[in-house]
N, C-alpha and C positions, 0 to 999 in steps of 0.2 A: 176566372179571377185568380191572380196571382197569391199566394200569400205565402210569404218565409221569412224565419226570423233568424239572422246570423247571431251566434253567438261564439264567441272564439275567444283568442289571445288579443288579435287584431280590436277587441271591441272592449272596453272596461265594465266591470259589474255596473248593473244603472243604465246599461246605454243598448237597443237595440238597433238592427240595421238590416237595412232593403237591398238588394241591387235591381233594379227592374228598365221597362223601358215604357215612356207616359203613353199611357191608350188603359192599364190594364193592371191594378195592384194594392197591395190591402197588407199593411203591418197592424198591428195592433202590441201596444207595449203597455207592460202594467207595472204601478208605483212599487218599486225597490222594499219598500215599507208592507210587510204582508198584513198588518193590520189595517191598513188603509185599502176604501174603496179603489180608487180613481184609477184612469187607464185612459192612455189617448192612442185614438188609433187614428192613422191616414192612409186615407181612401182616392183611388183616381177609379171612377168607375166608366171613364172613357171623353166626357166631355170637358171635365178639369178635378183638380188634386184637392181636395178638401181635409180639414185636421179636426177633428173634434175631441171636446174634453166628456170624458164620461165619467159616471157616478158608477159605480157595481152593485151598491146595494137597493140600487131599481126596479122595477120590473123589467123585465127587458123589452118586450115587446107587448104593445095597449094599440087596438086597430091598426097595426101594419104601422107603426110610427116606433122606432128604439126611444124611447123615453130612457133608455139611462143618460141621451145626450144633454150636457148642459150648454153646451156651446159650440160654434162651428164657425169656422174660417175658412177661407177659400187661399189657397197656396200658388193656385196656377190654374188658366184655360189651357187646356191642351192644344191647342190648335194656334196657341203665341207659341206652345214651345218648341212645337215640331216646326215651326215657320223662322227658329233661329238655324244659324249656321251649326249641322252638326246634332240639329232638332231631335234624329233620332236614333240618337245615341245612348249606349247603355246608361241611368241615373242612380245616385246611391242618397236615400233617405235614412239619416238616422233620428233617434229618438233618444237624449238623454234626458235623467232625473237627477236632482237632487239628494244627497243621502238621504237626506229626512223624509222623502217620497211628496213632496209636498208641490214641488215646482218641475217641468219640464218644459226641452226646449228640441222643435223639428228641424231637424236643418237639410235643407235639397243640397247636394253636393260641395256641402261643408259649409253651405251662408246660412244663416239664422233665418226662419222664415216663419217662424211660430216661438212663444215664448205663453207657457200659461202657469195660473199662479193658483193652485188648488185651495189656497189660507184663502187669499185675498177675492177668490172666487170672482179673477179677470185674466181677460187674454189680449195677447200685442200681436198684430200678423202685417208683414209687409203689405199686404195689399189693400190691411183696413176695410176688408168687404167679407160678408155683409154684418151688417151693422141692424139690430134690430130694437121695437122700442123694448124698454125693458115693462115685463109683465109683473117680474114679481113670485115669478113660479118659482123659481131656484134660486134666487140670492145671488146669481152671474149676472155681473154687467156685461151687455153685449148689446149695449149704444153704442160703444165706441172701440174699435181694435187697433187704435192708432199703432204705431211702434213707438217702441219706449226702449231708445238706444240705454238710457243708464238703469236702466230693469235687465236689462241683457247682461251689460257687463256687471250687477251685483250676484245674478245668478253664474255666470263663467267664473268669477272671482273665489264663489263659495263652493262651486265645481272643482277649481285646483287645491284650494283647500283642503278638502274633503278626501283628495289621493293621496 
């Protein structure tokens, strides 16, 4: 499993980043805010790219299950993406936050592709899958991951801002 986190000129404080190619790769980026839990990390563990939101102050691991996850989104099947033109080719996943460490947004080769909201304790993913009923355990909706194009542009707004 791949895992590295650029950090440079090229990348502004808040913002981590991948280069990889989809079969095989794992960032994990944590809220700017070091008092805050939260950290999302995306995962292709070969059959497709998944993003999830995690809590820190969890347990981590209860029966082979990461219980810090509060939420999961699927990003991409791997086998759509190697079957476009060009499939496979090197990809660049970044992860930016929020100053306030509160919101973060995944983007595959600079398109928004995740959007979650650590306050509001909900997420937006292009793909809207999967969608589960809500239990109640954690306070995240995740009935529903529709995309929320003016949730995106209020986070990029308060991202220029914020430089």
């Amino acid at each position: 499993m791949l895992t590295l986190v650029k950090r440079s000129l090229l990348y502004p404080e808040g913002m981590d980043a991948l280069d990889f190619r989809v079969g095989s790769a794992k960032l994990v980026s944590y809220s700017p805010a070091r008092d805050l839990p939260w950290r999302v990390v995306f995962e292709d563990e070969g059959a497709a790219g998944y993003c999830y939101a995690c809590d820190g102050d969890r347990a981590t691991v209860e029966d082979d299950f990461d219980v810090t996850v509060m939420d999961a989104m699927l990003v991409y099947n791997t086998d759509a993406m190697r079957s476009q033109e060009n499939g496979d080719r090197e990809r660049l996943v970044t992860i930016e936050w929020s100053a306030d460490g509160l919101r973060a947004a995944l983007r595959l080769d600079g398109v928004p592709q995740v959007l979650l909201d650590f306050e509001l304790r909900e997420s937006y993913c292009r793909s809207n899958f999967p969608n589960f009923m809500d239990d109640g355990r954690n306070g995240w909706r995740s009935n529903d991951h529709r995309w929320n194009e003016d949730a995106m542009l209020r986070f990029e707004k308060a991202a220029l801002q914020a430089r």
